[in-house]
VOTI-231409 format. One record per residue (C-alpha): residue number from 1; residue in three letters; y negated, z negated, x negated. Coordinates in nm, 3 decimals, always signed. Example, Ala and Ser with C-alpha at 12.3 -4.5 7.8 and 13.67 -1.06 7.14 Angstrom:
BEGIN
{atom 1; "ALA"; {+0.450; -0.780; -1.230}} {atom 2; "SER"; {+0.106; -0.714; -1.367}} 
This chain:
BEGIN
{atom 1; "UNK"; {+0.000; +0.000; +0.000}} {atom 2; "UNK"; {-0.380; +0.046; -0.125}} {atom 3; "UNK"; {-0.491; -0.215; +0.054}} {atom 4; "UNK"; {-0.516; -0.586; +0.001}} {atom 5; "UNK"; {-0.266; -0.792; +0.152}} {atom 6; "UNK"; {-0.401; -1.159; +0.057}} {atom 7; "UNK"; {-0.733; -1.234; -0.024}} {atom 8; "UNK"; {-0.876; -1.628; -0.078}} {atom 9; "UNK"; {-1.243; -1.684; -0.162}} {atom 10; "UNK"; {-1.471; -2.007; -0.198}} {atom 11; "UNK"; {-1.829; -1.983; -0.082}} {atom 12; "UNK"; {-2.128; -2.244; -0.142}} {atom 13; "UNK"; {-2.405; -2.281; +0.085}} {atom 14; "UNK"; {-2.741; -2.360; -0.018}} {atom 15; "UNK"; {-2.732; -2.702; +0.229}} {atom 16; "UNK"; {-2.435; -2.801; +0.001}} {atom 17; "UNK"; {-2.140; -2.691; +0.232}} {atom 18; "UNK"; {-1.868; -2.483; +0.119}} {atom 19; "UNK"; {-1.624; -2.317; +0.253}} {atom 20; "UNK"; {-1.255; -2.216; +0.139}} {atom 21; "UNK"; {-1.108; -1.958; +0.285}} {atom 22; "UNK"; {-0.745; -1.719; +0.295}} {atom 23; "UNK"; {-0.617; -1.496; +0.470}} {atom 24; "UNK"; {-0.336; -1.180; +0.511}} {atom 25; "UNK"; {-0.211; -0.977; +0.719}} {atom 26; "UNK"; {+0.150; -0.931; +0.523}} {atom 27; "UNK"; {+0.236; -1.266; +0.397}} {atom 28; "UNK"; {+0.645; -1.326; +0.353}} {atom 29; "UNK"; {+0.630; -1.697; +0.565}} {atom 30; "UNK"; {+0.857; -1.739; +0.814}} {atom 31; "UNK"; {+0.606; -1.779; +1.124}} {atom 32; "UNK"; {+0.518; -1.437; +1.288}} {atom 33; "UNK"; {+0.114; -1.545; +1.312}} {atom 34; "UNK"; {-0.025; -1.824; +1.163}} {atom 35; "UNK"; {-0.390; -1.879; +1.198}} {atom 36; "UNK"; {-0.575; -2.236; +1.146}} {atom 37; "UNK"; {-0.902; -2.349; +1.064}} {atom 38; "UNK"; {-0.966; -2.697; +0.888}} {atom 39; "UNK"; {-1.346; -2.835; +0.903}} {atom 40; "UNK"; {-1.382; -3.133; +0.657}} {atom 41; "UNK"; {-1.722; -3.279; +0.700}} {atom 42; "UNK"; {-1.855; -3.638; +0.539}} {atom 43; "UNK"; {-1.821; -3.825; +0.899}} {atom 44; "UNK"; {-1.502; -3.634; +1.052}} {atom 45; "UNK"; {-1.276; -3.360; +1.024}} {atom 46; "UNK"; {-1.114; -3.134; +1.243}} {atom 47; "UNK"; {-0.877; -2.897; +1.311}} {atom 48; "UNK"; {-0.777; -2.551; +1.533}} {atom 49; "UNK"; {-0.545; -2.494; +1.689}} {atom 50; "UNK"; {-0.476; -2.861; +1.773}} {atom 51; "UNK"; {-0.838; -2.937; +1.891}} {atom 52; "UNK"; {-0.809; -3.257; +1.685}} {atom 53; "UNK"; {-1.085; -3.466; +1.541}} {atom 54; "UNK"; {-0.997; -3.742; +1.242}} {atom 55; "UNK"; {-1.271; -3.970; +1.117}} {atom 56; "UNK"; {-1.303; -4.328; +1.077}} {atom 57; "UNK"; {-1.528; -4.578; +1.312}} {atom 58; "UNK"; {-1.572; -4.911; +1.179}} {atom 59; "UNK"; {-1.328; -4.908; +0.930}} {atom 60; "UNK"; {-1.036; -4.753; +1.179}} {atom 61; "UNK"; {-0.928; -4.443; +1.135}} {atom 62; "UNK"; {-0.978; -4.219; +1.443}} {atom 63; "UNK"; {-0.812; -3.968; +1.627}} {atom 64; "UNK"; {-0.864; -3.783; +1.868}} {atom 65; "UNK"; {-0.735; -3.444; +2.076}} {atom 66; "UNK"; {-0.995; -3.221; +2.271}} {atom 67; "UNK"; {-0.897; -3.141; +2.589}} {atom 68; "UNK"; {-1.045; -2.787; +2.771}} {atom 69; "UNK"; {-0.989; -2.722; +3.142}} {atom 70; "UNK"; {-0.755; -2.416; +3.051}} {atom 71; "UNK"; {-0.604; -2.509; +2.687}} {atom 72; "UNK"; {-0.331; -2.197; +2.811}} {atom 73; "UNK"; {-0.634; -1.942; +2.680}} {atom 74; "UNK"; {-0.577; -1.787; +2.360}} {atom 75; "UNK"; {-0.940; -1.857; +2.175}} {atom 76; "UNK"; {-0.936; -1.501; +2.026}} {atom 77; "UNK"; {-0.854; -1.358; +2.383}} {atom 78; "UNK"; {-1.155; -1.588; +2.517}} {atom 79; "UNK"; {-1.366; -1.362; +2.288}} {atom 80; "UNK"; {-1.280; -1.065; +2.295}} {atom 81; "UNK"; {-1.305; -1.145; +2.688}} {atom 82; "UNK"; {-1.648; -1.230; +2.670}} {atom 83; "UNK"; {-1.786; -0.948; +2.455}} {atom 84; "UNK"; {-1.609; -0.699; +2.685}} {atom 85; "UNK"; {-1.799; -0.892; +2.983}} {atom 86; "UNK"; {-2.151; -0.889; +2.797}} {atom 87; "UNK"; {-2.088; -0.517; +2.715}} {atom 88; "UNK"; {-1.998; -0.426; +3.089}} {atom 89; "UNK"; {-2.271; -0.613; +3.234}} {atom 90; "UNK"; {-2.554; -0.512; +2.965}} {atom 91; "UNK"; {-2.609; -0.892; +2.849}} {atom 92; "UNK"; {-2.699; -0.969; +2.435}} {atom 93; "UNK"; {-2.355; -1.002; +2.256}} {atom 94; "UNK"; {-2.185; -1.372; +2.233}} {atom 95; "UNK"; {-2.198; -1.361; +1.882}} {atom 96; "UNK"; {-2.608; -1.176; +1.772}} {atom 97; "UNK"; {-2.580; -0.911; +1.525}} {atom 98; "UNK"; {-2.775; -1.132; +1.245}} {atom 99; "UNK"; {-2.489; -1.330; +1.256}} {atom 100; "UNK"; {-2.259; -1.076; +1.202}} {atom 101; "UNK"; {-2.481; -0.920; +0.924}} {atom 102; "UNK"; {-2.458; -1.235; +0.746}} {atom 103; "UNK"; {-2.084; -1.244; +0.772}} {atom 104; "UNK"; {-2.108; -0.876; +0.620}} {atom 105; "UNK"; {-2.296; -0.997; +0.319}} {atom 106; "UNK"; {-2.029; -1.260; +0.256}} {atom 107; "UNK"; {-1.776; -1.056; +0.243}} {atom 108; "UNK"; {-1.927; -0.783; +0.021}} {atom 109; "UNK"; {-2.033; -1.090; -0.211}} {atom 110; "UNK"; {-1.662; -1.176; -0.255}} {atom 111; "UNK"; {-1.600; -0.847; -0.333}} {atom 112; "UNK"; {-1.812; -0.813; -0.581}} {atom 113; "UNK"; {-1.764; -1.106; -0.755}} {atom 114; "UNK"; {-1.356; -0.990; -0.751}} {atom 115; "UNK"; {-1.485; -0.661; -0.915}} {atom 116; "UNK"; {-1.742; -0.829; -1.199}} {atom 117; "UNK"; {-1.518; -1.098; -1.233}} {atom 118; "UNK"; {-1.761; -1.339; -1.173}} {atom 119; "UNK"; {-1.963; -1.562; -0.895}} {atom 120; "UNK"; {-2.223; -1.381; -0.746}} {atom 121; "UNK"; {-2.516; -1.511; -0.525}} {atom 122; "UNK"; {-2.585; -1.383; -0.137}} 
């Protein structure tokens, strides 16, 4: 194939986050999709799928499930959904174009730090 099958990147923030991130589309594991997203923050974490939130009040650890009225909705589905809605009925996309620009300019950062070999600032 000429095409990249994993990629992983790391990405600072000027506020100080970061953010880790892989991903494939052709990784030998033995689950047929696997797709989860960790947030790790100074107060709480939490994760998706699970809708789970861990952090620590008062010296206990916490934790605690989200519950949505219809948890049987497939969050990719849900928006996909709802830019297919905005598009029928003329509204502003879900998710503005600057947005996605900025995701854009991610991307072609880790790119080009993969080609020069070296970090490159956004």
């Amino acid at each position: 194939m000429n095409v990249e099958d994993f990629a992983a990147g790391f990405v600072r923030f000027d506020n100080g986050a970061a953010l880790s991130l892989e991903c494939s589309w052709l990784l030998n594991i033995k689950e047929r999709e696997y797709q989860r997203i960790v947030l790790c923050g100074t107060e709480a974490g939490a994760e998706w799928p699970e809708l789970a939130v861990y952090g620590e009040t008062a010296g206990s650890l916490t934790d605690a499930k989200l519950a949505f009225p219809d948890d049987r909705v497939d969050g990719h589905h849900t928006e996909l959904l709802e830019f297919a809605l905005a598009v029928m009925k003329g509204d502003p996309s879900p998710v503005p174009p600057e947005e996605s620009l900025i995701v854009l300019r991610i991307l072609d950062g880790l790119y080009r730090s993969y080609e020069t070999g070296r970090e490159v600032e956004v």
